[in-house]
VMD Tcl script that draws the C-alpha trace (Angstrom):
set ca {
  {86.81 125.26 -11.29}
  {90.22 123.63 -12.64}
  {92.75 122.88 -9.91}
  {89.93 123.09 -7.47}
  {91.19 120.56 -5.21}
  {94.77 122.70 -4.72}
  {95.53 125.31 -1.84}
  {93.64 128.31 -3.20}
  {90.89 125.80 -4.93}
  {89.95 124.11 -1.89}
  {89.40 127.34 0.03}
  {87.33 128.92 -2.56}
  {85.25 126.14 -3.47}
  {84.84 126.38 0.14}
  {83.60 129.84 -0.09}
  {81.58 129.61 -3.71}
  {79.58 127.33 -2.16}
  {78.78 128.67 1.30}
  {77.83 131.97 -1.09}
  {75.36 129.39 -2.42}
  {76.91 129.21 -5.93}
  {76.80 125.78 -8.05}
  {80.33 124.72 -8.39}
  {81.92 121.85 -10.65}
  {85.11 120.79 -9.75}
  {88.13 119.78 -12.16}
  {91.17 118.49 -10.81}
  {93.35 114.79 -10.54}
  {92.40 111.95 -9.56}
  {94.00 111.68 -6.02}
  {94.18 115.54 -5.49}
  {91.85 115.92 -2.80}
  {93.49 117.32 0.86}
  {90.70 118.72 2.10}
  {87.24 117.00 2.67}
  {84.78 116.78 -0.11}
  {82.01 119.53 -0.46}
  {78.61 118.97 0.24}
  {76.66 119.87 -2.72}
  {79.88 120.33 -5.53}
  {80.03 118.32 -8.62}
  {84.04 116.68 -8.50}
  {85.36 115.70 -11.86}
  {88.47 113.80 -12.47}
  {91.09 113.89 -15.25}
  {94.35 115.15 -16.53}
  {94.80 118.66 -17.49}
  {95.37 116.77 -20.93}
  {92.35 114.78 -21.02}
  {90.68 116.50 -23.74}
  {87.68 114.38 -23.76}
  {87.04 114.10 -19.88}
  {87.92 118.27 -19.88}
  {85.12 119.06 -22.52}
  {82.83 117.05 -20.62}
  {83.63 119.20 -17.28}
  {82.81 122.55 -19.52}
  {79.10 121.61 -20.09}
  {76.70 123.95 -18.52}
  {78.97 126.21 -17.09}
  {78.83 130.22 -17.14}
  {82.49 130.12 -15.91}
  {85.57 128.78 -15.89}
  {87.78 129.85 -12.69}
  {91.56 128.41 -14.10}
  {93.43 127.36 -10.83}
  {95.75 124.35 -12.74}
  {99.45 124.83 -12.90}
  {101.56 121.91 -13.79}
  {105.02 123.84 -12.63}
  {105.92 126.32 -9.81}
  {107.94 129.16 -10.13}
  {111.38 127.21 -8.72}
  {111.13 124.11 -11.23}
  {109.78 125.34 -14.34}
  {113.03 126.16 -15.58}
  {114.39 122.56 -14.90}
  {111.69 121.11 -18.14}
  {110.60 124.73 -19.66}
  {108.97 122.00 -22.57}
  {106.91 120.85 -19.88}
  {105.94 123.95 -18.62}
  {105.25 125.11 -22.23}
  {103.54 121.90 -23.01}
  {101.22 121.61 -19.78}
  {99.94 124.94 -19.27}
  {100.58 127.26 -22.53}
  {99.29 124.29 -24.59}
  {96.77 123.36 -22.17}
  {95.38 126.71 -21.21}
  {95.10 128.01 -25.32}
  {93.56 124.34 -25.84}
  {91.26 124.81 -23.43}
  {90.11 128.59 -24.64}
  {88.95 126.37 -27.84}
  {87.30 124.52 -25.95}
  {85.17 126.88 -23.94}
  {84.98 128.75 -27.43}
  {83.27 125.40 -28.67}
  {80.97 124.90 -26.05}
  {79.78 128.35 -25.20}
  {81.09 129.47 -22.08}
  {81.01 133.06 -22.00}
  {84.20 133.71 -19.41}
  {87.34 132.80 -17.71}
  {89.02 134.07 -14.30}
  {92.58 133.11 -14.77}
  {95.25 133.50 -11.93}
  {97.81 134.37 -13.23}
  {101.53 135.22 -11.20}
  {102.16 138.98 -9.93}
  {105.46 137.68 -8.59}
  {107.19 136.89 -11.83}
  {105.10 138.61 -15.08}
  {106.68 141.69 -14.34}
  {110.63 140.80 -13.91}
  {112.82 143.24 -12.54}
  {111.46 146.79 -12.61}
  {112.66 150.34 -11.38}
  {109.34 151.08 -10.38}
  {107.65 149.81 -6.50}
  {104.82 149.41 -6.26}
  {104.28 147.65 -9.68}
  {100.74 149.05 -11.70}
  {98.96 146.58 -13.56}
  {100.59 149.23 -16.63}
  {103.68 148.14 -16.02}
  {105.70 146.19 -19.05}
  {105.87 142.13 -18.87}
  {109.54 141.14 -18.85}
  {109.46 137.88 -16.82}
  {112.92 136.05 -16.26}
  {111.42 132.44 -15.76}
  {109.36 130.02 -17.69}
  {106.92 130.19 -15.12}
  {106.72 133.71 -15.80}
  {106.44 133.65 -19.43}
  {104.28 130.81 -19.77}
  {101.41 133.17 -17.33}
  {102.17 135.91 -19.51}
  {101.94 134.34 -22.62}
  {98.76 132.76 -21.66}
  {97.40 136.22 -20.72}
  {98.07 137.03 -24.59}
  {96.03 134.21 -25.16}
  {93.12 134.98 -23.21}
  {93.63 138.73 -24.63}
  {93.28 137.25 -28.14}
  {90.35 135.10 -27.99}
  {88.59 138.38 -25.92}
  {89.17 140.53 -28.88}
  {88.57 137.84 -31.72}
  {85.90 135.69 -30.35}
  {84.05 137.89 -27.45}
  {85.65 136.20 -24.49}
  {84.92 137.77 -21.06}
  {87.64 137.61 -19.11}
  {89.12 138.20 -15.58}
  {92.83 138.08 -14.98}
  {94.33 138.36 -11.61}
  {98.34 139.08 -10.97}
  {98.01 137.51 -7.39}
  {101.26 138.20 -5.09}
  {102.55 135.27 -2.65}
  {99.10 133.65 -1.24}
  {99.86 132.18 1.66}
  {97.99 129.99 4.37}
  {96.53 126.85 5.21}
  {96.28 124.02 3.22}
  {99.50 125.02 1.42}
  {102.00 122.53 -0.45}
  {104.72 122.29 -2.43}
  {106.80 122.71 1.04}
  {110.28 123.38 0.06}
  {109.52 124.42 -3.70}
  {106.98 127.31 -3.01}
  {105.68 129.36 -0.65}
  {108.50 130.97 1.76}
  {106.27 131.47 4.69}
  {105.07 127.97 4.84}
  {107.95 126.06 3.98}
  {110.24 128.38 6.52}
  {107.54 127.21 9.46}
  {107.19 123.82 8.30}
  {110.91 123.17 8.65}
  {110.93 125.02 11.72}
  {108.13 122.61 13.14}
  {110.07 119.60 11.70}
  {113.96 120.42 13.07}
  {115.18 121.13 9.54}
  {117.60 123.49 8.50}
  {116.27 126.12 6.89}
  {117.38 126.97 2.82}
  {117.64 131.02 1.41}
  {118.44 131.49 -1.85}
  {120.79 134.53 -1.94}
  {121.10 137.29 1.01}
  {117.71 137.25 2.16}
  {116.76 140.62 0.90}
  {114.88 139.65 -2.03}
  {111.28 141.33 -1.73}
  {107.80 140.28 -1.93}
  {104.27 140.65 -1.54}
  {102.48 138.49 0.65}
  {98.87 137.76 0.77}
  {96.88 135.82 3.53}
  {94.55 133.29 1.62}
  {91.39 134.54 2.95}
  {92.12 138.15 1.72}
  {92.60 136.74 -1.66}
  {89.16 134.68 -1.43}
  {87.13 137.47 -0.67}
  {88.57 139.34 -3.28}
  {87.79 136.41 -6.20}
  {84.16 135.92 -4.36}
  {83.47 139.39 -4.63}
  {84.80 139.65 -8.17}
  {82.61 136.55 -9.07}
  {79.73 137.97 -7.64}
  {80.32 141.52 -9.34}
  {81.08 140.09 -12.88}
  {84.50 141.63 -13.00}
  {86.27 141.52 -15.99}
  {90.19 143.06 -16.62}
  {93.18 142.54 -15.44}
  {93.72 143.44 -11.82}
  {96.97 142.82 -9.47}
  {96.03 141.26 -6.10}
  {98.17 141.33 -2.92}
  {98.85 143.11 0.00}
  {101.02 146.03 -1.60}
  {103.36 145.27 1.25}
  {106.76 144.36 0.87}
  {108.87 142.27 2.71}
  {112.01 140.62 2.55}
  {113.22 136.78 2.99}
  {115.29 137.95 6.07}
  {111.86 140.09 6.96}
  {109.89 136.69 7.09}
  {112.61 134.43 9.10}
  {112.93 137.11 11.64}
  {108.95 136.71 11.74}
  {108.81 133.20 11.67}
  {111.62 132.73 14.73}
  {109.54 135.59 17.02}
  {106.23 133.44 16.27}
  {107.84 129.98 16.73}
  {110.20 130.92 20.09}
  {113.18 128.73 17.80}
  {116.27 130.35 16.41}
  {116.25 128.00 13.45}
  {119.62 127.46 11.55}
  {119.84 128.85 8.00}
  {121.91 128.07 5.48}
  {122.46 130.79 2.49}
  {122.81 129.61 -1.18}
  {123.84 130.79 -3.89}
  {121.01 133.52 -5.39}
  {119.29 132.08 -8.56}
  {119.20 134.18 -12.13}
  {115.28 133.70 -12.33}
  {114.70 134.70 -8.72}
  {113.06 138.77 -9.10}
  {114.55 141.08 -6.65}
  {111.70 143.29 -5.92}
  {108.17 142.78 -6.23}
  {105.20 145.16 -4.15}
  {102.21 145.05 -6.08}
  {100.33 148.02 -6.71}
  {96.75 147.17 -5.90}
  {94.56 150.48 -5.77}
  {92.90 149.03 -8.84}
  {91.48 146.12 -7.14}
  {91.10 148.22 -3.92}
  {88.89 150.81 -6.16}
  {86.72 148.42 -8.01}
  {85.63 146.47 -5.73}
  {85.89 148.20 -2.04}
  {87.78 145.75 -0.85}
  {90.81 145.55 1.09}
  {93.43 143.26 2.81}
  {92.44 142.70 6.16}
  {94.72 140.08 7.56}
  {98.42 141.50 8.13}
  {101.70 139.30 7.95}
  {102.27 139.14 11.51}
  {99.10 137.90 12.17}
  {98.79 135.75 9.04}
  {101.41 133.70 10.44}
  {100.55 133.83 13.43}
  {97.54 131.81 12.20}
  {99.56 129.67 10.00}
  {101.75 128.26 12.67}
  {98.99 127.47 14.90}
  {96.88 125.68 11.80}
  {100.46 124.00 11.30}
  {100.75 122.88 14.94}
  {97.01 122.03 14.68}
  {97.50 119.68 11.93}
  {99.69 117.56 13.74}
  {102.57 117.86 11.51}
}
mol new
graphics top color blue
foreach p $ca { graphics top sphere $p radius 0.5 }
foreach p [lrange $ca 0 end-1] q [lrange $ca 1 end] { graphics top cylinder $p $q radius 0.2 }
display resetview
């Protein structure tokens, strides 16, 4: 598993291996938040690290692609970068697998920005790709990628449009993840930041709804491309109004100017996933943050 250390790594490693699966971990040196797994094989390196990667790839039967180098808000500062670590990465390491034999790939790839703006809510998995970030295009050029080497080379692949995962563990506190970041500054005093009018929409997604769907999928052998999230939609102001009636606190906004790259409306159709694999969200937003605040408040933080 690359980027198995991160928020949604370190929950499903968590999860693979309570299912009794063999896991091998790929991530940075210094990227562990969560305590080490009894029984899972941690490698270190660099996305880049060609040699140390290659190594990681032996004796595997799949490759679950967690490793982003960017997040939706600062790939546009360095699109290079974002080009450079996870384009080049990613269709470096589809050679890679390609070399050494392994059969398949579960990528996650971004539901929240492939799409772009669209007339149409929810969004099918049908729907054109007209991202307005870098983040955006860099997932959906990788799908092409992974697209590519299934029809040239015999690639199995799994590709998963997840909405806004949210829950425990989380980082990138200010950068990504609304519901977090909103109780985390709540918890901390801070003033809290809203790009534009607060009625921007999204699709959230409790992290253990999302697990069970990858375990599952895993388990099944999945293959396709499949949107995952809640196919819910609600709105910036939506979540502050939810995050001052968990917290008691009225917190103090302040409203900036709305970005260019920031997607109006995105509700994720997800009868696909539903369909192919029973499953369904279970945990709803009220009570995902619910939980969230009292992990937060938990944690110490």
């Amino acid at each position: 598993m690359l980027g198995g250390n991160g928020f949604i790594g370190s929950h499903l490693v968590d999860a693979l291996a309570s299912s009794g699966a063999w896991v091998r971990v790929f991530d940075r040196a210094g990227s562990q938040r969560h305590q080490v797994v009894r029984g899972v094989d941690y490698r270190y390196g660099e996305f880049s690290d060609h040699a140390t990667l290659a190594e990681s790839l032996a004796d595997t039967d799949l490759v679950i692609h967690l490793i982003s180098t960017t997040v939706p808000g600062t790939a546009n500062l360095d699109p290079i970068a974002d080009i450079e670590g996870n384009l080049i990465g990613t269709v470096r390491l589809l050679q890679q697998m390609r070399d050494v034999g392994v059969p398949k790939l579960l990528f996650l790839s971004s539901g929240g920005t492939v799409y772009g703006n669209t007339e149409m809510s929810p969004i099918p998995e049908a729907h054109s790709r007209n991202p307005l970030s870098s983040y955006g295009i860099v997932k959906s050029a990788i799908e092409s990628y992974i697209a590519m080497y299934s029809t040239l080379f015999g690639l199995k692949s799994l590709v998963l449009r997840v909405s806004n995962p949210y829950g425990p563990r989380q980082s990138h506190l200010g950068v990504q993840g609304v519901i977090p970041t909103f109780f985390h500054r709540v918890k901390t005093g801070d003033q809290i930041k809203i790009w534009g009018d607060g009625t921007n929409l999204r699709d959230y997604l409790y992290i253990s709804d999302l697990i069970s769907f990858i375990v599952e999928a895993v388990r099944l052998d999945l293959n396709g491309v499949f949107n995952v999230g809640s196919g819910q939609g609600a709105s910036v102001s939506d979540i502050l109004q939810l995050v001052s009636e968990v917290t008691g606190v009225d917190p103090v906004v302040e409203y900036l100017p709305a970005r260019r790259f920031d997607v109006k409306n995105v509700v994720l159709d997800v009868s696909k996933a539903c369909a192919a694999l029973q499953w369904q969200p279970k945990v709803a937003l009220r009570e995902g943050c619910e939980l969230y605040w009292r992990w937060l408040n938990q944690r110490g933080v």
